[in-house]
Residue frames relative to the residue before (quaternion, step in Angstrom):
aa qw qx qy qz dx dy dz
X 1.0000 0.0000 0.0000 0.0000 0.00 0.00 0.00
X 0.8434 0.2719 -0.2760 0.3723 3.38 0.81 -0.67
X 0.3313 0.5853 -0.5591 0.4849 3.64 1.57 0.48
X 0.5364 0.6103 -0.3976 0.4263 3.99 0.91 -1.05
X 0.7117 0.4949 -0.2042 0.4548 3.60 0.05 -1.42
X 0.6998 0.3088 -0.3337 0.5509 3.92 0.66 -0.93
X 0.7571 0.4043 -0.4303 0.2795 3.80 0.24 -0.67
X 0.5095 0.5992 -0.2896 0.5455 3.36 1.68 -0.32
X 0.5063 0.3781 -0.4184 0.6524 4.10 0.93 -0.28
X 0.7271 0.5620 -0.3063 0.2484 3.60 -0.07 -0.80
X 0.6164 0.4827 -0.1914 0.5920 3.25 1.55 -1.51
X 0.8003 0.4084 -0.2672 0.3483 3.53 0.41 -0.63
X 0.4437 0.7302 -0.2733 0.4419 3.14 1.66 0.14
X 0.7091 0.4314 -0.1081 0.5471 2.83 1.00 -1.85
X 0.6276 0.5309 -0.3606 0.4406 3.71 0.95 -0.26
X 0.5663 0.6063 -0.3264 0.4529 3.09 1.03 -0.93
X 0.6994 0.4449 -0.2917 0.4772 3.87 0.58 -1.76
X 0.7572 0.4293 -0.3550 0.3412 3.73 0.64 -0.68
X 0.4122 0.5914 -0.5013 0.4787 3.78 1.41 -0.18
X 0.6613 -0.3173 0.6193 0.2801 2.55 -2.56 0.07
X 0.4428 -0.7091 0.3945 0.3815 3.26 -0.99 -0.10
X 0.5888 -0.6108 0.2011 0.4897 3.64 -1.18 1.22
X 0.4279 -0.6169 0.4446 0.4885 3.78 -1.02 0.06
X 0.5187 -0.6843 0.4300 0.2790 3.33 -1.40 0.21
X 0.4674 -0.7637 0.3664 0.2533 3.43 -0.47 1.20
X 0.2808 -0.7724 0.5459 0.1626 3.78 -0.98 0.25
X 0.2653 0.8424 -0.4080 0.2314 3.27 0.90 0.73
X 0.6864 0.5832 -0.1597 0.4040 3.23 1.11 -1.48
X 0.7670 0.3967 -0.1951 0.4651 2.97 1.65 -0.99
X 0.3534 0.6803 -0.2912 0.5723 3.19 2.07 0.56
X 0.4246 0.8297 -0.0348 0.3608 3.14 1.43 -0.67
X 0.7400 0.5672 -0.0793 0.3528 2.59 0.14 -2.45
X 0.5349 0.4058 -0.4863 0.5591 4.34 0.73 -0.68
X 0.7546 0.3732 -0.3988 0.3637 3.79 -0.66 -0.87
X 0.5835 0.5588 -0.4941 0.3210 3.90 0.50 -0.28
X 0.5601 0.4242 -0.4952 0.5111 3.33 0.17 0.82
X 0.4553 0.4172 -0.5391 0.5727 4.05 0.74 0.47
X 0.4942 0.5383 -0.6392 0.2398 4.08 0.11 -0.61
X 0.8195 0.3704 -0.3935 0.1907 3.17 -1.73 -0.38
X 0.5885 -0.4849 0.4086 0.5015 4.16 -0.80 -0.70
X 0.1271 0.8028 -0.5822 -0.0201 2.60 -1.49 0.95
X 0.3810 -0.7453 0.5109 0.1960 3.75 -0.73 0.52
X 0.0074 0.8627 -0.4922 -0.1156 3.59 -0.92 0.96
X 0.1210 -0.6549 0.6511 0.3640 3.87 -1.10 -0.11
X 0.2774 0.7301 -0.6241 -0.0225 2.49 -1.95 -0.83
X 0.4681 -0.7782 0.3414 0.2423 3.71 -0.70 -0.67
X 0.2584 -0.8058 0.5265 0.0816 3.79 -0.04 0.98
X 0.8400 -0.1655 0.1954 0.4783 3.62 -0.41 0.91
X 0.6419 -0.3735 0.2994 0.5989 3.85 0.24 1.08
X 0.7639 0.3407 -0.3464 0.4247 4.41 -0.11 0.14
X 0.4938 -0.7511 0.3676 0.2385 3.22 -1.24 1.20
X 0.2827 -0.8426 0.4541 -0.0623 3.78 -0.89 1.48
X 0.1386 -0.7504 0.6321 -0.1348 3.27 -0.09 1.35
X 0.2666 0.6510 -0.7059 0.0834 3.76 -1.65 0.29
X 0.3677 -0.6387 0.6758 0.0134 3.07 -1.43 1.27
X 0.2991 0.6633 -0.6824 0.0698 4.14 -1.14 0.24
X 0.2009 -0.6331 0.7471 0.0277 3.12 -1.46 0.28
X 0.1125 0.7730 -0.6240 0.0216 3.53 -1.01 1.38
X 0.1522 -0.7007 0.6969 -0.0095 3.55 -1.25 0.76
X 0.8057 -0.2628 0.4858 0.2140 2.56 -2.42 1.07
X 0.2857 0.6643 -0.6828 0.1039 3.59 -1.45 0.82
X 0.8424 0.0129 -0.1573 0.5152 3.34 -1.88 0.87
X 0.8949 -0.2410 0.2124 0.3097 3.21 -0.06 1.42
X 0.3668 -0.6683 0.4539 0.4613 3.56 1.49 0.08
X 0.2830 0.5968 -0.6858 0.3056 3.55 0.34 1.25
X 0.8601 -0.1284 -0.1092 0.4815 3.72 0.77 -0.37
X 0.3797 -0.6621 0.5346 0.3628 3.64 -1.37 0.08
X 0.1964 -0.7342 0.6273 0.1699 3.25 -0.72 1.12
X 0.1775 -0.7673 0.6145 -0.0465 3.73 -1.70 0.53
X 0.1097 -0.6845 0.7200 -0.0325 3.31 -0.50 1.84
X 0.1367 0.6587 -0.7398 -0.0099 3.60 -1.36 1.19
X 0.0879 0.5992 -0.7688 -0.2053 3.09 -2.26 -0.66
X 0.3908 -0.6566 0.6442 0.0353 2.61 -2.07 1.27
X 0.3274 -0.7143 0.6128 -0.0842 3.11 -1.33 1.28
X 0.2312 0.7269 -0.6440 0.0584 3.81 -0.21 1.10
X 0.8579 0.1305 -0.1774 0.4642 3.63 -1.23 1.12
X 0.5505 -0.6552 0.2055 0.4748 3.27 1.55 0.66
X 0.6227 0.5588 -0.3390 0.4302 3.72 0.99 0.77
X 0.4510 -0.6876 0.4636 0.3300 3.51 -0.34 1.21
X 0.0014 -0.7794 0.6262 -0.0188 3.59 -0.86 1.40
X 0.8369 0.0156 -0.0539 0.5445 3.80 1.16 0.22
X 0.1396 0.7514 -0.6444 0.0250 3.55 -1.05 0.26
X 0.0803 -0.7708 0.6035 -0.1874 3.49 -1.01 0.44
X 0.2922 -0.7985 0.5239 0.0500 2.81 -1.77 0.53
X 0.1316 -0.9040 0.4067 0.0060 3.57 -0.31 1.26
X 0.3150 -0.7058 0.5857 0.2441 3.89 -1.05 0.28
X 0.1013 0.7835 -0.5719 -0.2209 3.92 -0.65 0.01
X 0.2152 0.7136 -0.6577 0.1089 4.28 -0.93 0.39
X 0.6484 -0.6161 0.3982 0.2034 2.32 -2.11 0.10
X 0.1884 -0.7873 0.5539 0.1947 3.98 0.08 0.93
X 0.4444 -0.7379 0.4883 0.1400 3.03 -0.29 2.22
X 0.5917 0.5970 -0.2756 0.4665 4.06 1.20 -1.03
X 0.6566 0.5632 -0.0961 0.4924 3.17 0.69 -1.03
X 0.1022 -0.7255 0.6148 0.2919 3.67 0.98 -1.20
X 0.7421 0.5125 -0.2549 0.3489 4.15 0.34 -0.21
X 0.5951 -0.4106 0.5796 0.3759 3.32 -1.30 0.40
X 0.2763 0.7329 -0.6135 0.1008 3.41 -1.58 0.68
X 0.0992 -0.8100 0.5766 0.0398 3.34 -1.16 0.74
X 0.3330 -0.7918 0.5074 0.0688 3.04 -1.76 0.53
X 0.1913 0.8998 -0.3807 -0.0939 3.44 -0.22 0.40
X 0.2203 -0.6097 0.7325 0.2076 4.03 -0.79 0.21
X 0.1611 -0.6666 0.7230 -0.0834 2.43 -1.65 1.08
X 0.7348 -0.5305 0.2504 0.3405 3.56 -1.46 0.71
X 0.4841 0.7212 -0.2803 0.4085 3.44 1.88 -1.15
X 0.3689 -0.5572 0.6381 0.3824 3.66 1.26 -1.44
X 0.4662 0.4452 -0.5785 0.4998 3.97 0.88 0.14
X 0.1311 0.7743 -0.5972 -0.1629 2.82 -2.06 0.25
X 0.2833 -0.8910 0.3244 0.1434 3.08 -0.68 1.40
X 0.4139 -0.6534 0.6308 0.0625 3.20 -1.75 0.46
X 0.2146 0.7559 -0.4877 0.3804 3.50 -1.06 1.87
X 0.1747 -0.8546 0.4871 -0.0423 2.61 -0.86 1.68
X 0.3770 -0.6890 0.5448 0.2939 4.21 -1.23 0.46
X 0.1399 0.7039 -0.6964 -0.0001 3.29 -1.53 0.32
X 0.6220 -0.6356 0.3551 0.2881 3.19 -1.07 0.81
X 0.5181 -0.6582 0.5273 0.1427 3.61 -0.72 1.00
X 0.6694 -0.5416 0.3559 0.3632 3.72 -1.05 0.36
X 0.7215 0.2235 -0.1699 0.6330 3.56 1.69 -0.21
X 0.7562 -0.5246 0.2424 0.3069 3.01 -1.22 0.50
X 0.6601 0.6373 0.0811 0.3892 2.93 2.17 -1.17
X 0.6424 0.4201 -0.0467 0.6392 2.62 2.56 -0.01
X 0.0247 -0.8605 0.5079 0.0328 2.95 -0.78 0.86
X 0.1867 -0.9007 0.3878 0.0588 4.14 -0.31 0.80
X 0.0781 0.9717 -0.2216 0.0242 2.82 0.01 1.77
X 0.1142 0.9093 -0.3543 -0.1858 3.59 -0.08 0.63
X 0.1724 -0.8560 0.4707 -0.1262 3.33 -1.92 0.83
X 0.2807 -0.7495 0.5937 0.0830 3.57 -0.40 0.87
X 0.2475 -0.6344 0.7315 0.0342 3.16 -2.13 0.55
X 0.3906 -0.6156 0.6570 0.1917 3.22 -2.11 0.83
X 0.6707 0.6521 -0.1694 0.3102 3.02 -1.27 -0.40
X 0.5926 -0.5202 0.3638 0.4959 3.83 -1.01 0.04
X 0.3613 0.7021 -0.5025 0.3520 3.96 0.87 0.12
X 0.2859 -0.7330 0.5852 0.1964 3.88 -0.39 1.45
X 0.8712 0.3142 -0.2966 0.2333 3.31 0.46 0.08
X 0.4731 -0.8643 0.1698 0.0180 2.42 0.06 2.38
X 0.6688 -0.1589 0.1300 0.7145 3.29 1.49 -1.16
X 0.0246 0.8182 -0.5678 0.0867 3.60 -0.89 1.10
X 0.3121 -0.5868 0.7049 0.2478 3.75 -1.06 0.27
X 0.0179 0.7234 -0.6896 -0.0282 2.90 -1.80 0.67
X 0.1863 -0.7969 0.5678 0.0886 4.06 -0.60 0.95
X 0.0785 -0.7923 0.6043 0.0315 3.66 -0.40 1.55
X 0.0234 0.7029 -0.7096 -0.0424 3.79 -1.43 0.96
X 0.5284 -0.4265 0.7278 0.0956 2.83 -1.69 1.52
X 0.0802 -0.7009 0.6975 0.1252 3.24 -1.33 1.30
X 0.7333 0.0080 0.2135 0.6455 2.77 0.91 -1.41
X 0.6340 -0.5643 0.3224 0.4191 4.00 -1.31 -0.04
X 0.5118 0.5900 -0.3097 0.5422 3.13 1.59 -0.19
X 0.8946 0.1747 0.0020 0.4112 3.48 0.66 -1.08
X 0.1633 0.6763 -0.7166 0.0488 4.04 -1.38 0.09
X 0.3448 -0.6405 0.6861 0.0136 2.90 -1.63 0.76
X 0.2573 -0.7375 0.6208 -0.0675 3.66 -0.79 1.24
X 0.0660 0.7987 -0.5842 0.1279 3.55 -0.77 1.38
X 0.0670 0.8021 -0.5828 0.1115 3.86 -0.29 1.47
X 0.2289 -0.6573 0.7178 0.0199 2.99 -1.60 1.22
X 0.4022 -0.6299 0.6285 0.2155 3.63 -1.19 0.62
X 0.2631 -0.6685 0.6923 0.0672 3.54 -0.87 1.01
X 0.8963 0.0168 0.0142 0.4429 3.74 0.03 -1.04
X 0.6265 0.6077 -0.2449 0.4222 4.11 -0.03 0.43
X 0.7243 -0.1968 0.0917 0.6544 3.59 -0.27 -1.08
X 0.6066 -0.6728 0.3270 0.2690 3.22 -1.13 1.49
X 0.8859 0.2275 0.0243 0.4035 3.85 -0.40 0.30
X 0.4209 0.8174 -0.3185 0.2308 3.15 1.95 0.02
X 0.2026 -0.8634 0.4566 -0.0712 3.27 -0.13 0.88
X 0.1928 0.8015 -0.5658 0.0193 4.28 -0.77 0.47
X 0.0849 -0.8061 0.5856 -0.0036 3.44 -1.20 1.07
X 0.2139 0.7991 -0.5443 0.1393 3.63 -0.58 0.91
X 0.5151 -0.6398 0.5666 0.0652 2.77 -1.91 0.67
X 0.1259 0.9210 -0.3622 -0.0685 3.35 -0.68 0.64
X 0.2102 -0.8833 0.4168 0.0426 3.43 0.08 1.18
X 0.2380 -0.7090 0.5961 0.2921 3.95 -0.41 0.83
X 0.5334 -0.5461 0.6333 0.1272 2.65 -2.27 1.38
X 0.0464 -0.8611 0.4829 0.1520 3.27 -0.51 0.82
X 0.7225 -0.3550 0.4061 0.4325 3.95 -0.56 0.44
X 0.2957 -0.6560 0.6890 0.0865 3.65 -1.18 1.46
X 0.4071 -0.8162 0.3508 0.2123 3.20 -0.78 1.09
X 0.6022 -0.6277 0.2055 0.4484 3.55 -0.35 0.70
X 0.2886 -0.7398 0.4563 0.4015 3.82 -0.69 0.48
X 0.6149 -0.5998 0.4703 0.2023 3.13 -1.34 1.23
X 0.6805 -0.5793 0.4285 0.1333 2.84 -1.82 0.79
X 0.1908 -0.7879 0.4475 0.3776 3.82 0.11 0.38
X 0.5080 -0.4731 0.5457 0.4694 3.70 -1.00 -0.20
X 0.3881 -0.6031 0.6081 0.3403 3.11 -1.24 0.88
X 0.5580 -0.5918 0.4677 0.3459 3.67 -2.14 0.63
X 0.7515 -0.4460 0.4090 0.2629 3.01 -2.16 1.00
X 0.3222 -0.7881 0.4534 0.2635 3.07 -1.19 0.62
X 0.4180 -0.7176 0.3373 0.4433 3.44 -0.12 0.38
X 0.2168 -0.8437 0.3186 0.3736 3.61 -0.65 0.53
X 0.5623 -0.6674 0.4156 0.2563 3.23 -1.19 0.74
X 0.4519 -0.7747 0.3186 0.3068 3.21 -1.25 0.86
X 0.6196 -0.5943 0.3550 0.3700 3.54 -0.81 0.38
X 0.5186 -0.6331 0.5418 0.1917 3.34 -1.15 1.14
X 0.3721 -0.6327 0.6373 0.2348 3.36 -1.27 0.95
X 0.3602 -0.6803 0.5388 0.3422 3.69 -0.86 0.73
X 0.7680 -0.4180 0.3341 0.3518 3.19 -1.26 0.61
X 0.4332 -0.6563 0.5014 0.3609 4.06 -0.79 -0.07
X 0.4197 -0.6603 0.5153 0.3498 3.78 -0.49 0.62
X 0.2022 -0.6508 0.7227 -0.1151 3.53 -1.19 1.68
X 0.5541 -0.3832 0.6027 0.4278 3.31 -2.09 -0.47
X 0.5965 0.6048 -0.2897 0.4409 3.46 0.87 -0.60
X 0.7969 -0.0821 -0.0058 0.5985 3.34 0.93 -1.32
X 0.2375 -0.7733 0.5866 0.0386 3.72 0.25 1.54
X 0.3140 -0.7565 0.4800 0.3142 3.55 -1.17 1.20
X 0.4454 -0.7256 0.1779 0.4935 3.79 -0.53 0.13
X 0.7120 -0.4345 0.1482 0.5314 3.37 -1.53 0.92
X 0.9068 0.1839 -0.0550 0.3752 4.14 0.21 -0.87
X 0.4956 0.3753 -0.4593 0.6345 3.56 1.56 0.85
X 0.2608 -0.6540 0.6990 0.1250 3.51 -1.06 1.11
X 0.4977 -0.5220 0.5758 0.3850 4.15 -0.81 0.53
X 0.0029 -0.6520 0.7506 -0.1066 3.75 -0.99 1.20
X 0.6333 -0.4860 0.5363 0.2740 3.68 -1.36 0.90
X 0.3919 -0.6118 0.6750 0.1281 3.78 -1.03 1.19
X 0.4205 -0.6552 0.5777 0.2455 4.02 -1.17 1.01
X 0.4709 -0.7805 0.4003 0.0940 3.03 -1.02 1.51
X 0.6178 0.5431 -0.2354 0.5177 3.44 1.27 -0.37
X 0.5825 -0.6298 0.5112 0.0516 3.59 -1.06 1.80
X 0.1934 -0.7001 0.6345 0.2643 3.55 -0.94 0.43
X 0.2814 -0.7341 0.6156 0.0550 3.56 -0.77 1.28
X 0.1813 -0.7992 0.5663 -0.0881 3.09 -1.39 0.89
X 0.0131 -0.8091 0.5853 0.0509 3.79 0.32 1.34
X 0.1728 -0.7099 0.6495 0.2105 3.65 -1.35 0.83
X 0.4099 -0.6339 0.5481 0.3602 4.07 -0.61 0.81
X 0.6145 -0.4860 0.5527 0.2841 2.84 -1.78 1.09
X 0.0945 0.7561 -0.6299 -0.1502 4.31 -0.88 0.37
X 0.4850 -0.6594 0.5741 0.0208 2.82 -1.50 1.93
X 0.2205 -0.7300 0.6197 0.1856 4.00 -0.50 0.97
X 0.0878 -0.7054 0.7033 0.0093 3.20 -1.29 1.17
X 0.4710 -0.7242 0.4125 0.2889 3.35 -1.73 0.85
């Protein structure tokens, strides 16, 4: 098995060196609208008459070929789901799309298209699995980089299901500064020695007092920003 595994690294090597090279995909730069979901964020809002909350955080991956997204969702203050999703661009497809799995074992399917503004985006998507919500639209708006607001209707599953949130990015606590280190106190100045045979003063420096005060040095405290 493992002579199998090296002549098979080997063969595919040599195939590799004798191709053309691979083309380069345009996806990432297909991409490029959704990069303003990266970073953390924290939503409310409401899910069918009960209060809804979700946290995710989504980052850059392979090269900004996709955004990946760790979330959980939080209805009546009790973790009821959380999961784990891919978004890109299916070059076949010509569209944004994402994927997610979730903790349930559902896994959903969902595509992007541009909204009537630029600031919008209309998505729709379906689930496997024990996930009631079978097939659902959802309309995202970019308020701002800080903010968007997420609005789903249930098309096929629980009758009338319905979800509105806010979402507001969590932004980095800033780092706690450094204190200055304490003053020294300043020492007092040494009388110079009296001139002896022993310790003769010199023929054309008379002994003068040495300033008694320290040069101090404050280093600013430095605050990391994102």
């Amino acid at each position: 098995m493992r002579n199998s595994l090296i002549l098979l690294a080997l063969l595919t090597t040599t195939l590799l060196a004798q191709s053309e090279p691979m083309p380069v995909s345009k996806s990432p730069a297909k991409l490029k609208p959704l990069h303003w979901l990266v970073g953390d964020w924290k939503g409310e809002g409401e899910c069918m008459g009960q209060a809804y909350m979700e946290e995710f955080s989504a980052a850059l991956v392979f090269e900004g070929h996709f955004i990946r997204v760790e979330s959980k969702v939080y209805i009546g203050g009790q973790l009821v789901w959380q999961g784990t999703g891919f978004t890109g661009y299916d070059l076949t497809a010509d569209c944004i799309a994402a994927y997610v799995f979730g903790m349930d074992g559902a896994i959903g399917h969902s595509t992007f298209k541009p909204g009537p503004t630029e600031n919008v985006w209309l998505v729709n998507g379906e689930t496997s699995g024990v996930s009631p919500f079978k097939k659902y639209t959802e309309t995202l708006t970019c308020v701002s980089k800080d903010e968007f607001t997420l609005d789903m209707k249930c098309t096929e599953g629980v009758p009338n299901g319905s979800l509105s949130c806010r979402f507001q990015r969590i932004k980095p606590a800033a780092a706690p500064g450094r204190a200055p280190a304490p003053a020294k106190e300043d020492e007092p100045a040494k009388d110079p020695l009296p001139a002896s045979p022993r310790n003769p003063a010199p023929a054309n420096d008379l002994p003068t007092a040495q300033p008694a005060a320290a040069l101090r040095a404050i280093i600013p405290a430095r605050v990391r920003a994102r």
